[in-house]
C-alpha positions in Angstrom: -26.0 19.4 2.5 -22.7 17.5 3.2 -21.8 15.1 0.5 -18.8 12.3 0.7 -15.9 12.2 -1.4 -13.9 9.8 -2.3 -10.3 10.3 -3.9 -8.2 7.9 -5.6 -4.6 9.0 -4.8 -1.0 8.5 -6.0 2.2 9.6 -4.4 5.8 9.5 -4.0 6.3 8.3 0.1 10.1 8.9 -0.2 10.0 12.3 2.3 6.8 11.6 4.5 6.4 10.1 7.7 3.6 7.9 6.5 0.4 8.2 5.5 -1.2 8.9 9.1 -1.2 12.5 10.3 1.3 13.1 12.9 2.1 16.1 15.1 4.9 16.9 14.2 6.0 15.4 10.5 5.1 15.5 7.0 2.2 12.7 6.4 -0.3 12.1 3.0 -2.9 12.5 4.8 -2.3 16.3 6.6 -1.2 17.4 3.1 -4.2 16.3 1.6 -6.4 17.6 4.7 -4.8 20.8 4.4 -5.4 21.0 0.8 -8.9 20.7 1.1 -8.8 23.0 3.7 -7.8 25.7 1.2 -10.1 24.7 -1.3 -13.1 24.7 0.6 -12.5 27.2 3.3 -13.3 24.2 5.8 -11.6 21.3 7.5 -12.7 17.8 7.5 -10.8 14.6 7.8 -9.7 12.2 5.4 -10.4 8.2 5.9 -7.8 6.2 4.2 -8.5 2.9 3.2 -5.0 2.1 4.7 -2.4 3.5 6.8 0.6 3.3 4.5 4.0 3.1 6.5 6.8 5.7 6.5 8.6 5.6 2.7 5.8 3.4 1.1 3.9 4.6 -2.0 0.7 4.2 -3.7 -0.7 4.5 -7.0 -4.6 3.4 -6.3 -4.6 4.2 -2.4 -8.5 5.3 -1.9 -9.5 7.7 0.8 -12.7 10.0 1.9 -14.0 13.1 3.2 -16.8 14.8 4.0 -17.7 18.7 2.9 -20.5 20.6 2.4 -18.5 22.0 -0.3 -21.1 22.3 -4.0 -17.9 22.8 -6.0 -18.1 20.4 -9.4 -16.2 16.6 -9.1 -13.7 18.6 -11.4 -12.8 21.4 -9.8 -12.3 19.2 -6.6 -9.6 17.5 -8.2 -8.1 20.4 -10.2 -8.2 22.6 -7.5 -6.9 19.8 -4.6 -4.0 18.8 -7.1 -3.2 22.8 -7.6 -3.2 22.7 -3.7 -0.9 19.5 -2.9 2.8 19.7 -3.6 4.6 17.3 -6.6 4.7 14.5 -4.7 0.9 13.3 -4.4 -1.6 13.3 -7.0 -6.1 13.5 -7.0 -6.1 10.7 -9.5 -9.9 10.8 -9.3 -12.7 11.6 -7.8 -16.3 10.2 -7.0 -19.4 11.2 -5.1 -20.0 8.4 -3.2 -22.8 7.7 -0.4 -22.2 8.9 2.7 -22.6 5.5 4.6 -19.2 4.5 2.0 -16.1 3.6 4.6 -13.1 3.5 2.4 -10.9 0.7 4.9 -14.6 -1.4 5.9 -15.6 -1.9 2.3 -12.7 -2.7 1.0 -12.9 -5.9 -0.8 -9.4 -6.3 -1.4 -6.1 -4.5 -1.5 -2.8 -5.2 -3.8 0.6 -4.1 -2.9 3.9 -4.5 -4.9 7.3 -4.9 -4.2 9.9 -4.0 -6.2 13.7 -5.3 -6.4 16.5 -4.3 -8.3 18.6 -7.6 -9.6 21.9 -5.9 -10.7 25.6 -5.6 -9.8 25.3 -2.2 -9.1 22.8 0.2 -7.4 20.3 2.7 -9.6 20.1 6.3 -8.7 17.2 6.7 -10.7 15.4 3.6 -9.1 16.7 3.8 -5.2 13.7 5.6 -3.7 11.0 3.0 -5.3 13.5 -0.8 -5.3 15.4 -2.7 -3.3 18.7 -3.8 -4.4 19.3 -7.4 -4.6 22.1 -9.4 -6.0 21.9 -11.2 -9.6 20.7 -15.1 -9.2 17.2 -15.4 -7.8 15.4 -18.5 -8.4 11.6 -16.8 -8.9 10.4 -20.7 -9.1 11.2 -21.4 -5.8 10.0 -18.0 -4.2 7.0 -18.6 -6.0 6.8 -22.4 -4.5 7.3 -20.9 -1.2 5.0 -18.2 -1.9 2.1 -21.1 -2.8 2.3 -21.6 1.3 0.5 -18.7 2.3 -2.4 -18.8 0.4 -5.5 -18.9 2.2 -6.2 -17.9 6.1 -3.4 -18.1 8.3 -2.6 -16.6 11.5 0.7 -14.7 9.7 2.4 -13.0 13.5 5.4 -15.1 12.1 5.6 -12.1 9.3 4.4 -9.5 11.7 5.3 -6.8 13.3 4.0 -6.2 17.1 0.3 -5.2 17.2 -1.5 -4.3 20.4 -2.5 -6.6 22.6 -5.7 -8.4 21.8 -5.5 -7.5 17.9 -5.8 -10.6 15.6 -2.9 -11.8 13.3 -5.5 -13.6 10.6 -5.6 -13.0 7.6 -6.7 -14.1 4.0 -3.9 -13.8 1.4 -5.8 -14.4 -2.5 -2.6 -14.2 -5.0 1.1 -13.8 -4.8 2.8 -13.7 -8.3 6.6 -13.0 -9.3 7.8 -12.0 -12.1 10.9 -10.7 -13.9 10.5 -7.1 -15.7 14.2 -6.8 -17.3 16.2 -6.2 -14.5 13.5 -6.5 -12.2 11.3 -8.5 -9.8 8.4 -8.0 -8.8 6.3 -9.6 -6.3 2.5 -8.9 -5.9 0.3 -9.6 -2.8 -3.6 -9.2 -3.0 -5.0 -10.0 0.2 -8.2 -8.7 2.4 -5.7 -6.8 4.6 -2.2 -6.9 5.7 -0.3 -6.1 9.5 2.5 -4.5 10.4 5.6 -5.1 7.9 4.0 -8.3 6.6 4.7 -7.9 3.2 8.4 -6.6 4.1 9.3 -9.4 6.2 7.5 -11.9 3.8 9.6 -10.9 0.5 12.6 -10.6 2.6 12.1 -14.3 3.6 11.0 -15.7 0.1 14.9 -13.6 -1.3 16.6 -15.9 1.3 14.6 -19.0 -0.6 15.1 -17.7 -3.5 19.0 -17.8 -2.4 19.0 -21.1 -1.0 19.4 -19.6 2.4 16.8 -21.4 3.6 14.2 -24.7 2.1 11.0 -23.9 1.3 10.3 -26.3 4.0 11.6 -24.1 6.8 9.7 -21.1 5.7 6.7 -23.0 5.5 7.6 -24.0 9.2 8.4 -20.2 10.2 4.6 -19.5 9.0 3.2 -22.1 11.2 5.7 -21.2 14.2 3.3 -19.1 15.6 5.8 -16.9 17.1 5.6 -13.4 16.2 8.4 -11.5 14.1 9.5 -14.9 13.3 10.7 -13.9 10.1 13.3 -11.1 11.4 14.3 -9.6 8.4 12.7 -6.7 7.4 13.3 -5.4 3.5 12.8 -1.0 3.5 9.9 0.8 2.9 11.0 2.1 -0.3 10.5 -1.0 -2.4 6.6 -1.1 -1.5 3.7 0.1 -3.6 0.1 0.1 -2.7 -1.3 -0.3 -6.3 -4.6 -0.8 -6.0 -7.9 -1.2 -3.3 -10.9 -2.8 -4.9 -14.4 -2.8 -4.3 -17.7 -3.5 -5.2 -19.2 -1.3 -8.3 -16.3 1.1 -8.9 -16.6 3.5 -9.9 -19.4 4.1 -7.9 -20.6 7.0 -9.8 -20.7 7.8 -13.3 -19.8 11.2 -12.3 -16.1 10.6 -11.6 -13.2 12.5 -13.0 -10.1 11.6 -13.6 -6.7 13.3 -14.0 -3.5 12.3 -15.3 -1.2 14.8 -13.2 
């Protein structure tokens, strides 16, 4: 009988090439196929509820597989976490029913960015900030950010998509906030493109500079020109914190680790 499980998972993205198995690089996703590999003697494939870029990280990213597997919820995540190296986690796990798509049912997902206000850089903090300069006006990026809500057609903040692909989406909350020497700056939206949520925080620091009015972003958005917004903040600042859906958990017989 093959059963479908779904993982809640947390990792470091610093040293892989995404979250997308590739050929030839380190991704979440082969680690994690390969680790149930050796636990169940049996390869599958694992559907992510997004494709996380290059250096991006997650703490509620939700992905499933299929196996015919009868080991315990339990030992699935004891024995994938004794499996996967430091750097990704099995938060939980749920049996879940097999017509559940992790990326279709998703009601919503929330990413975060992180950035360092200081004089000087972090050691400690450079793989998960970006480093800005002291003197950011959080009222006016949050002014600005008040523009987006809703459905828009956002190719000003995108990256290139295939031909044919749509640029519309529905962005529910943006809130910033200072955390001592940080700011953060949280997006929940149905889905995001390509480097939207890069190029969009980029854009509200140069507002929050007085680079630019909160007019002229609110005309980039509307622009309908695609990369519009050209500057594009790295990887390492992002955070996928969290993908809701309807009824979770979706089982009572979930487990949950704090590895």
């Amino acid at each position: 009988m093959t059963r479908r499980i779904a993982l809640v998972i947390e990792y470091d993205g610093t040293n892989f090439s995404g979250f997308q198995r590739q050929k030839n690089a380190s991704s979440i996703q082969g680690e994690i196929e390969n680790a149930i590999e050796s636990l169940t003697r049996k390869g599958t494939i694992l559907r992510s509820a997004g494709r996380t870029d290059a250096g991006v990280h997650a703490t509620g990213q939700v992905a499933a597989f299929d196996t015919e597997s009868v080991l315990p919820i339990p030992q699935i995540v004891s024995g994938l976490n004794n499996y996967l190296c430091e750097d990704i986690a099995i938060k939980s796990a749920y049996e879940v029913s097999g017509l559940f798509d992790p990326r279709r049912d998703a009601l919503s997902r929330v990413y975060r960015y992180r950035l360092l206000e200081s004089e000087h850089r972090s050691p400690f903090r450079k793989d998960f900030t970006q480093l800005v300069r002291i003197g950011l006006n959080t009222n006016k990026m949050q002014s600005a950010a008040a523009t987006l809500l809703g459905t828009h057609d956002f190719r000003a903040f995108s990256g290139s998509q295939p031909a044919g692909k749509s640029y519309t989406r529905l962005l529910s909350r943006i809130d910033i906030w200072h955390n001592n020497d940080e700011i953060a700056v949280e997006f929940e939206g149905n889905a995001f493109l390509p480097q939207q949520i890069r190029r969009t925080v980029a854009a509200l620091v140069d507002v929050g500079y007085s680079k630019t009015t909160i007019g002229k972003f609110e005309q980039m958005l509307t622009s309908g020109i695609q990369g519009a917004a050209q500057k594009v903040f790295p990887a390492r600042g992002l955070t996928l914190m969290e993908v809701k859906y309807t009824g979770l958990p979706w089982r009572e017989n979930a487990i949950t680790t704090n590895n």
